[in-house]
C-alpha positions as CSV (number, residue, x, y, z in Angstrom):
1,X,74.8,174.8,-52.4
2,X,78.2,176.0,-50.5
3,X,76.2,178.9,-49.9
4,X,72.7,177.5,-48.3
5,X,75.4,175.5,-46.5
6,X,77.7,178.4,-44.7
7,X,74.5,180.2,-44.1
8,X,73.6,177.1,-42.2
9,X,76.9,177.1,-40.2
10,X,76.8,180.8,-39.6
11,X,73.6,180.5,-38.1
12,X,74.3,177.5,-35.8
13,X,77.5,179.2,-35.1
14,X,75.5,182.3,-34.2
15,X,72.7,180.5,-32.0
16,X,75.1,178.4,-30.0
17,X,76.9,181.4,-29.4
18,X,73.6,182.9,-28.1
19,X,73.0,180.0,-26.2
20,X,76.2,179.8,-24.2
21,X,75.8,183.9,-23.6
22,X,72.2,182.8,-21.5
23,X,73.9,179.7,-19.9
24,X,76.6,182.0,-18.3
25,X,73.4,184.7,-17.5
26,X,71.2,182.2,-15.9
27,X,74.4,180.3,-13.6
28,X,75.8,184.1,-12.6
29,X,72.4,184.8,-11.6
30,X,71.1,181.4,-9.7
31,X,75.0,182.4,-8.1
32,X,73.7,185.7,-6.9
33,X,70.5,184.3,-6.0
34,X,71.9,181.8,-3.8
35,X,74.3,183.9,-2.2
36,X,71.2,186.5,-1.4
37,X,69.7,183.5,0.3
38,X,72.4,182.7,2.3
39,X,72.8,186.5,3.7
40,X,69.1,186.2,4.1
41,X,68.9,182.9,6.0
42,X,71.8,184.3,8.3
43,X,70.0,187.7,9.1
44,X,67.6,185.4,10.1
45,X,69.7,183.6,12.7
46,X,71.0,186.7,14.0
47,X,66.9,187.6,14.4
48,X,66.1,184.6,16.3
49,X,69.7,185.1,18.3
50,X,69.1,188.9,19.6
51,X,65.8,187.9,19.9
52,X,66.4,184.7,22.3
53,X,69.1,187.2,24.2
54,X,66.6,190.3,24.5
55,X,64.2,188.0,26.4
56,X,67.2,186.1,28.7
57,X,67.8,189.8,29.7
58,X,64.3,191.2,30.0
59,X,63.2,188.2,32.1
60,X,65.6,188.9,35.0
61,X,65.4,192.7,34.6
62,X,61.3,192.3,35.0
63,X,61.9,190.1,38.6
64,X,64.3,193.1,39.7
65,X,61.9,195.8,38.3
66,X,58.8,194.1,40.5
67,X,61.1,193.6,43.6
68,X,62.0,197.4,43.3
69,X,58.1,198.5,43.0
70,X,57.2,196.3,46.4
71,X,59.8,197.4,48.1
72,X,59.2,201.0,47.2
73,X,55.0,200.1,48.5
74,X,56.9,198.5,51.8
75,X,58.8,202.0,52.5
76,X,57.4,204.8,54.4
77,X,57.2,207.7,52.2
78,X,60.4,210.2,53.1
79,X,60.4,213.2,54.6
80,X,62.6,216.1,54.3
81,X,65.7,216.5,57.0
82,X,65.3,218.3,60.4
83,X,66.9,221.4,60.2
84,X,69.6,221.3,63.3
């Protein structure tokens, strides 16, 4: 009887053992995972940022581009110097 009896304590022993080894797996991992979602959810900000500041740039340099081309239509074409 002491026998079926540390067999059963050995095993419980072994199993809880088992069981604490995947409940420190699974909360390093949803750790990891959560910091990956962070880093992701920030890259994403920085997206929408540099893509919010590329188009507050563009938008001026397109009115200065478009001045430049009618100004350039408005402008007799050149011609070379007069030799003295």
């Amino acid at each position: 009887m002491h026998a079926l009896a540390l067999g059963i304590f050995i095993g419980l022993l072994i199993s809880s053992a088992a069981w604490g080894v995947a409940a420190y797996i699974m909360y390093q991992r949803s750790v990891l995972l959560e910091r990956r979602t962070q880093q992701a959810e920030r890259l994403a900000e920085l997206g929408t940022l540099t893509g919010g500041l590329a188009h507050e740039i563009k938008n001026p340099l397109s009115t200065v581009q478009l001045n430049l081309q009618l100004l350039a239509e408005d402008l007799p074409p050149s011609r070379p110097a007069a030799r003295a």
